[in-house]
N, C-alpha and C positions, 0 to 999 in steps of 0.2 A: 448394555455395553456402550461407550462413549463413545467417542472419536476427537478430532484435533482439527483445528483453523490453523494455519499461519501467517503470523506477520512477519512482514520483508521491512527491516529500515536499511533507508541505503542512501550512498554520496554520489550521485549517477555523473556527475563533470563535466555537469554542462554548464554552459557559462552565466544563466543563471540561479545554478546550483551553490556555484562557487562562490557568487555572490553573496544569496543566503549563508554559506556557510561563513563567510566575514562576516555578515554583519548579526546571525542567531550564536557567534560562537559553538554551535554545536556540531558536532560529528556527522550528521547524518541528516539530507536536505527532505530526502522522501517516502513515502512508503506506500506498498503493496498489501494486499491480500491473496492467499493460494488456500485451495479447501485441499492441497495433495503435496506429499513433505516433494513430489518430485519437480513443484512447482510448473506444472504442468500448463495449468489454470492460475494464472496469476491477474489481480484484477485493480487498478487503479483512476485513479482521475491526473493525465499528464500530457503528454505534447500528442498530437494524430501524428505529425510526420516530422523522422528523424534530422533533419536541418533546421527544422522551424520551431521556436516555443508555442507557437501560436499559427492553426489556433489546435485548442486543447480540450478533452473532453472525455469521459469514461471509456477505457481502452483498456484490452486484454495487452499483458504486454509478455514479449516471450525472450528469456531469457536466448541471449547469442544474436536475435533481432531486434531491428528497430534503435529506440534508443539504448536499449541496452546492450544489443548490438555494435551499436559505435564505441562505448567505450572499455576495453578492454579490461581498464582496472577499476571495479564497482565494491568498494569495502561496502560490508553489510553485516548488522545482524539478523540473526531466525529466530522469532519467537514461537513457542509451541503453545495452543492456549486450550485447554480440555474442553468441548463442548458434549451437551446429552445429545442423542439420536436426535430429539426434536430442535434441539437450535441447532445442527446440522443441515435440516431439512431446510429449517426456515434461512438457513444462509443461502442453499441452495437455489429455492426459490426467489429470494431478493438479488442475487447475482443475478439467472434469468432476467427477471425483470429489467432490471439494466443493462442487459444484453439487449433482449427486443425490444427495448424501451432508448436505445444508444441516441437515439434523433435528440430526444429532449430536455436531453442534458448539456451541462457546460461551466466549463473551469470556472470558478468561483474567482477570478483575477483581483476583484476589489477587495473579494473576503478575503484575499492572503494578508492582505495589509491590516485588515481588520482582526484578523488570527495573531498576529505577530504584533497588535499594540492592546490585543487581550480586551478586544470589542465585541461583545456578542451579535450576531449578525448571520441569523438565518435565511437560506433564501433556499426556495421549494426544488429545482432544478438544477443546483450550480453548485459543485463542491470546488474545494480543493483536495490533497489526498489526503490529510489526516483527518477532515472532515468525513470524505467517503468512508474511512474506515472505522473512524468512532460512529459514527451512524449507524454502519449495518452490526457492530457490536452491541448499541445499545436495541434497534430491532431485533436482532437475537434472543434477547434477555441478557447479556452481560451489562452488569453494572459499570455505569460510567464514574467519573471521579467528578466531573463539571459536563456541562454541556456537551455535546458533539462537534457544535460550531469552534469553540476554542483549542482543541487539540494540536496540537504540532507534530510531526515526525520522531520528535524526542521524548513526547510523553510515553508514549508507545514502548521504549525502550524500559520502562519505569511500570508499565502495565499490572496491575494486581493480577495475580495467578499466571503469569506467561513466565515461561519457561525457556531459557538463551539455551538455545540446542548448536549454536553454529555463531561464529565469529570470523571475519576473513572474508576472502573474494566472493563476489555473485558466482562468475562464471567460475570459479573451479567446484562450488558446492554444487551446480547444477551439474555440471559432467561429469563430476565423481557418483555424483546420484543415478546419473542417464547410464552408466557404467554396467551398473551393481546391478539395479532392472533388464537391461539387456544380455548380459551375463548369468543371469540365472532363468 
């Protein structure tokens, strides 16, 4: 029996979100990973504290707090992406890792620019978030399309075999979800 990852793309409006979104033309500046549809577990490379871009680093981020927290209106898709029992596992374990492993990392700030002029540009410690997430897909064993380093937030939407289960606000997908689990 299988199981499911998620991907989160989303316009979080922050001001240099907005930015990106001028100047990538695209919909959607960021994105997450949840190994749980209640996105319980959500994991990203983005800002440590909600005022500040910077500085910035792999962070569990919780829907209702923090930066997502601040802003009320977060359009998003939810990608569903099939994984076997064993790249479940091994997601699981590479999340750990960059849990106890949080000191050693850090936003990829030069690589955003090197991402967005489509420069390859590896560096051992330092994502951005579409980096972080094409990474631990290609660790998994999902196949990548290009690099890991080159991703964007947008590719993500376009993902071979992911599945749009959800379209519309962060926070109402999350409290309708918190809803249905505590109700039953």
């Amino acid at each position: 029996m299988g199981d499911y990852i998620y991907i989160i793309v989303a316009q979080t409006g922050t001001r240099p979100a907005r930015l990106f979104k001028h100047v990538t033309k695209k919909p959607y500046n960021h994105v997450s990973l949840s190994g749980d549809l209640e996105l319980s577990t959500m994991y990203s490379f983005c800002r440590t504290y909600r005022p500040l871009p910077l500085p910035a680093t792999f962070n569990q981020e919780i829907v209702g707090q923090g930066t997502l927290g601040q802003y009320r209106n977060i359009p998003c898709e939810i990608y569903r992406i099939s994984v076997t029992d064993e790249q479940k596992k091994a997601y699981n374990e590479l999340i750990n890792h960059f849990v106890e492993n949080r000191n050693i990392y850090s936003y990829n700030l030069l690589g955003l620019f090197a991402v967005y002029m489509n420069i390859e540009w590896k560096r051992e410690h330092s994502f951005v978030c579409s980096q972080f997430v094409a990474y631990i897909m290609d660790k998994i064993g999902i196949p990548l399309e290009k690099t890991f380093c080159l991703y964007t937030p947008d590719d993500f939407r376009h993902f071979p075999n992911a599945d749009l289960i959800y379209s519309g606000e962060l926070n109402t997908f999350y409290y309708t979800r918190q809803s249905r689990v505590y109700s039953t």
